[in-house]
C-alpha positions in Angstrom: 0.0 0.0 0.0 1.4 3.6 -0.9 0.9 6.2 1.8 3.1 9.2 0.6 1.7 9.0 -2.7 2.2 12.8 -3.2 4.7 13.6 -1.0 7.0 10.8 -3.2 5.7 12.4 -6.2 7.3 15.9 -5.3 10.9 14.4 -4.2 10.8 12.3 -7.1 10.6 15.5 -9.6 13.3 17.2 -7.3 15.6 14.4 -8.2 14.1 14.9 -11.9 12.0 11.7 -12.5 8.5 11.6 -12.9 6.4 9.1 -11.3 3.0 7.3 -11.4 1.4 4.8 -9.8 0.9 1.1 -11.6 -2.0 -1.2 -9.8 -1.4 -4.4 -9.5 -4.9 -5.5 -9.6 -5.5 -4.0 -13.2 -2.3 -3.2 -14.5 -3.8 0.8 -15.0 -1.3 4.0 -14.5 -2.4 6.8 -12.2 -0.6 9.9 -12.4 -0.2 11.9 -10.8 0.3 8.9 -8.3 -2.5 8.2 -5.4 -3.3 6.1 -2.7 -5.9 4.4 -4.7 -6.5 3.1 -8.3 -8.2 5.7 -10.0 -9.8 2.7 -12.4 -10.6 0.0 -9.8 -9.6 1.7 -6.3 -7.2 -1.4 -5.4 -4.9 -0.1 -2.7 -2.4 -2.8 -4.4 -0.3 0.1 -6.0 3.2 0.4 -6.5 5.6 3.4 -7.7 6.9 3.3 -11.6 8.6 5.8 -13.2 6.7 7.2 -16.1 8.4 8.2 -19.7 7.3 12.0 -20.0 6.3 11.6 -22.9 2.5 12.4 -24.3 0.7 14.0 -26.5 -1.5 17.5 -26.2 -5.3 17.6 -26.8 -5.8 21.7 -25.9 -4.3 24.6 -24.3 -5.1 27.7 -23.5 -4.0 30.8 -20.7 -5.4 32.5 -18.1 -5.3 36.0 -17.5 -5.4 35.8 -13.5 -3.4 33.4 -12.5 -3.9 31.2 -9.3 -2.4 32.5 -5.4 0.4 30.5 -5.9 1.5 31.9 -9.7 0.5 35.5 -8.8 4.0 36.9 -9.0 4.7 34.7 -12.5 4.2 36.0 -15.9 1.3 34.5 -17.8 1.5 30.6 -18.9 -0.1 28.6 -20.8 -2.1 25.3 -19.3 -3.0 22.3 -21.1 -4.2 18.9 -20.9 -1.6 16.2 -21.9 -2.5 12.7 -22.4 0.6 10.8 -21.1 2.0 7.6 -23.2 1.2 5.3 -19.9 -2.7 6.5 -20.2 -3.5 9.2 -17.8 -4.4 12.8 -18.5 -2.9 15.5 -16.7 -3.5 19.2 -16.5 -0.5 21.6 -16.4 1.7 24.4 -17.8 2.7 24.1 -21.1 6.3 26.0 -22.9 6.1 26.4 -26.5 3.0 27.0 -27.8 2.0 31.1 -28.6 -1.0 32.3 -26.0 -0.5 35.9 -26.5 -4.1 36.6 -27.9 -7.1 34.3 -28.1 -6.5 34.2 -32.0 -2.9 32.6 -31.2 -4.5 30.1 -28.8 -7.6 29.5 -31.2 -4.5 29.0 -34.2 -2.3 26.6 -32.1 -5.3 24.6 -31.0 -6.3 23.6 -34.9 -2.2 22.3 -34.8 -3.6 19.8 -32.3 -2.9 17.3 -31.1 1.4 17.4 -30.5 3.9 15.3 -29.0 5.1 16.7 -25.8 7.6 15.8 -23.2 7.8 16.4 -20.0 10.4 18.1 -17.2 10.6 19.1 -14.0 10.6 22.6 -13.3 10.8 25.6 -10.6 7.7 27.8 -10.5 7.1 30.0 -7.5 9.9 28.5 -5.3 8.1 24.5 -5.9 9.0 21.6 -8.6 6.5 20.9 -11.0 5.6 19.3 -13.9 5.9 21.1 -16.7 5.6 20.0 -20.8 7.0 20.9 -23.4 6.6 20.4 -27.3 8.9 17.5 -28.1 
């Protein structure tokens, strides 16, 4: 059973790997990692590192961002469909968001390979991607 599910996750991007959760009930990845199968809620979960690699569906930006980002310049936020299965929503580098047009444009380019790093915003790791 996995108790630190996110707590691991964070030291894990520190170190620079990025890490899911693989059940061993129904062989399904959860990412970011849990204490629970997000498929078939087995606790029978164990930690796997996961490629960074996926693929883009949509993006777009916000113009106020979260507490947390408030002293960041804008980014762009997008939903990524990781190569192991799960979706995940997060910032996104190289795609144009100045102007809704540029966001409307890069969304008809859909969908792109991405990869994944870890990254410093606002004094934390995250996980950030990238176009590949």
């Amino acid at each position: 059973m996995i108790e630190r599910a996110p707590k691991t996750f964070y030291e894990e991007l520190e170190a620079g790997r990025i890490v899911g959760t693989k059940c061993n009930d129904c062989g399904e990845y959860t990412f970011p990692p849990m204490t629970a199968c997000r498929h078939c809620r087995s606790r029978d979960l164990e930690f796997t590192e996961m490629s960074g690699e996926g693929t883009l569906h949509y993006y777009s930006s916000t113009m106020m961002p979260s507490k947390r980002f408030a002293d960041e310049d804008r980014m762009a936020y997008g939903m990524v469909e990781l190569a192991e299965g799960p979706y995940f929503f997060t910032k996104i580098e190289g795609v144009e968001f100045a102007s809704t047009d540029q966001i409307r444009e890069g969304n008809e380019e859909l969908p792109i390979d991405v990869r994944g790093k870890p990254e410093e915003v606002a004094g934390k790791t995250v996980l950030v991607f990238e176009r590949a």
